[in-house]
C-alpha positions as CSV (number, residue, x, y, z in Angstrom):
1,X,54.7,43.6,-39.0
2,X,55.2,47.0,-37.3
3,X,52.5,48.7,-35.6
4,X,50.0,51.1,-38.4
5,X,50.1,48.6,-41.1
6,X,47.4,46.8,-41.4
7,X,47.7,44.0,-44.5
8,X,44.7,42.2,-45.8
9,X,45.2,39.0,-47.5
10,X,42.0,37.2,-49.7
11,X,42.6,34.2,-51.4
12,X,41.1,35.9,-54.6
13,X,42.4,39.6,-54.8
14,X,45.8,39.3,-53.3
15,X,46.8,41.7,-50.4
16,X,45.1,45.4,-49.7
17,X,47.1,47.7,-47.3
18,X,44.7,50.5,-45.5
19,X,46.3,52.8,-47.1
20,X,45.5,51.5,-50.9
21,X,41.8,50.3,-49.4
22,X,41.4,53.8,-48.8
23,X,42.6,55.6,-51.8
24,X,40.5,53.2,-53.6
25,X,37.1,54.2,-51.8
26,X,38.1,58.3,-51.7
27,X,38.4,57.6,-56.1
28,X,35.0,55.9,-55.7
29,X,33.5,58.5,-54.0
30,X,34.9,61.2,-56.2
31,X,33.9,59.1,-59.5
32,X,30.2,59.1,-57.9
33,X,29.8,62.4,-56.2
34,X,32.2,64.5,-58.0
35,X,35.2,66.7,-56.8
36,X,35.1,68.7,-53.1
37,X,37.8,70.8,-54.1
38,X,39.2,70.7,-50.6
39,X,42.4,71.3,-51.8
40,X,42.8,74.9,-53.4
41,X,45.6,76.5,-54.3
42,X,46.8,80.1,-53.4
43,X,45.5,82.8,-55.2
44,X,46.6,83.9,-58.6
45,X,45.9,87.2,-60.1
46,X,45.9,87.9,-64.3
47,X,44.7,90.7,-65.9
48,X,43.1,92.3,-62.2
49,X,41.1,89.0,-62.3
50,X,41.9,86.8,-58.8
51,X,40.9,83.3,-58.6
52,X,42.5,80.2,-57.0
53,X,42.6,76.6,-58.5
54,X,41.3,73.2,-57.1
55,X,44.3,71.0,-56.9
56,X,42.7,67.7,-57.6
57,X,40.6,68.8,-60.9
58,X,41.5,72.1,-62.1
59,X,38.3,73.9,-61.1
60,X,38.7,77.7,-60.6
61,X,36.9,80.2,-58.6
62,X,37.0,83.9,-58.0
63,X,38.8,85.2,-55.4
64,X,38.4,88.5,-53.4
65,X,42.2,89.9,-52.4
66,X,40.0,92.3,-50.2
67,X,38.6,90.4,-47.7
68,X,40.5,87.0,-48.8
69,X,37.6,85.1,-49.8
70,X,36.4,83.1,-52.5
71,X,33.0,84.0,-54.4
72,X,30.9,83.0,-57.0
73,X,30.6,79.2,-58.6
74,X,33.3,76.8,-59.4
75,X,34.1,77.3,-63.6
76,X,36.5,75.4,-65.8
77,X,38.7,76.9,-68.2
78,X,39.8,75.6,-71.7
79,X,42.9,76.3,-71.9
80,X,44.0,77.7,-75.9
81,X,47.7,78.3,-77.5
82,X,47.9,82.2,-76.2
83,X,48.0,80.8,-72.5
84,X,50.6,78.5,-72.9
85,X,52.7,81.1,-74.6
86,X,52.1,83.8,-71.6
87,X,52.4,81.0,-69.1
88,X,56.2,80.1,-71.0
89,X,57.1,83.7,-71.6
90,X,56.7,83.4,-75.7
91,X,55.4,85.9,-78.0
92,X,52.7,84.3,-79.0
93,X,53.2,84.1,-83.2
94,X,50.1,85.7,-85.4
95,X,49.7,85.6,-88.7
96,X,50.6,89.0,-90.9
97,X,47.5,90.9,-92.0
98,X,48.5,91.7,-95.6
């Protein structure tokens, strides 16, 4: 065994390394007390709107490019058909009025 693993054997469960142990509690936590968003993305800008994106859950928040900060509460956004065509460079298709 090299030094830093640590293994865990029970007669029951089988074998745990710390590293699973831990990712197991850090879901638990999240399941119970929700997302932290401690990891956010850079900021994006569409349509003179800033925001950046929690990496783990997809949670957005406003972003100020003047003083670099966020602002405001956490939202989620559904995303529809017209952003996946501007996000894949595609016209999005409408119907003809007739």
């Amino acid at each position: 065994m090299q030094a830093g693993q640590l293994t865990i054997a029970t007669p029951n469960v089988g074998q745990f390394t710390a590293s699973s142990v831990t990712e197991k509690i850090s879901e638990w936590v999240a399941r119970v007390f929700g997302c932290w968003h401690t990891e956010m993305s850079r900021p994006f800008s569409q349509q003179g709107q800033a925001y950046r994106v929690c990496l783990d859950c997809g949670a957005q928040r406003q972003f100020n490019l003047k003083n670099w900060q966020m602002h405001g509460e956490f939202y989620y956004q559904k995303a529809t058909t017209s952003h996946f065509y501007s996000l894949s460079g595609l016209a999005a298709v409408r119907p003809k009025a007739h």
